[in-house]
LOKEFI-611842 format. One record per residue (C-alpha): x, y, z; residue in three letters. Coordinates in steps of 0.001 Angstrom, whole numbers, padded with zeros to 6 digits, always signed. Layout:
// residues N
XYZALA/...
// end
This chain:
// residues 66
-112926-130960+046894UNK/-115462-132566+044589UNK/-119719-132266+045390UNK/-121504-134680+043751UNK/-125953-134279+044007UNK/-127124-138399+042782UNK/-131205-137591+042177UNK/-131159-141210+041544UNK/-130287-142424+044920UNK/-130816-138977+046585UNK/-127708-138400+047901UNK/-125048-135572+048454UNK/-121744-136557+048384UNK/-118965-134143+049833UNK/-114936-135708+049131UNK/-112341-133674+050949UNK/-109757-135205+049005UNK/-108774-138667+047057UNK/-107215-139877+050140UNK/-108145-144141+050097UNK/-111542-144942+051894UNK/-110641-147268+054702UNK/-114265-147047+057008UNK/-117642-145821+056623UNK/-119544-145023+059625UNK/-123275-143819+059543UNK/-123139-141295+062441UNK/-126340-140332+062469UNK/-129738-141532+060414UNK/-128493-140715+056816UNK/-125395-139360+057320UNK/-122475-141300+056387UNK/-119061-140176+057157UNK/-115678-141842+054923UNK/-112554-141610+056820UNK/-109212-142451+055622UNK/-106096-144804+057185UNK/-105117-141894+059687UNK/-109040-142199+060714UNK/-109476-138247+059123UNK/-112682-137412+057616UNK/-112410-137779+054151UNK/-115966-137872+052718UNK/-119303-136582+054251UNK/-122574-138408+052508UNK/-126151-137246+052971UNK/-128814-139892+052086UNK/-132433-138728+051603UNK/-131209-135530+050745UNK/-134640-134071+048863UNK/-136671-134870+052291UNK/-133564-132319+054186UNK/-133510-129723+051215UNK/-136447-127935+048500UNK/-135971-128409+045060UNK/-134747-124788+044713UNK/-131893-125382+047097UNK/-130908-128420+045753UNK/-130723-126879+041841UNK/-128732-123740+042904UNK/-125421-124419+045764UNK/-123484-121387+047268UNK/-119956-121188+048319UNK/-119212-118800+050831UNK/-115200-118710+051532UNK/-113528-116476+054581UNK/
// end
């Protein structure tokens, strides 16, 4: 899984795997989801994402695993 913060378009970019982008669909207002040939989620992109999260949140990320 790769996380990629873009400050210069304000995005958040979550890729599941390297799996070949077939269709994007904006699901909601700024929030893009990339899904491969089998139609599976491969990529989850938040636009806008400084109006959604502080500065502090965006400059420190947690991973919580169960």
């Amino acid at each position: 899984m790769r996380i990629k913060l873009d400050r210069s378009s304000d995005s958040l970019y979550f890729r599941l795997d390297e799996s070949r982008i077939v269709e994007s669909e904006e699901v909601r207002p700024g929030v893009i989801l990339d899904f491969d040939e089998n139609d599976r989620v491969v990529g989850v992109e938040f636009l806008g994402v400084s109006e959604r999260a502080g500065q502090e949140e965006l400059s420190t990320m947690q991973f919580q695993t169960a």
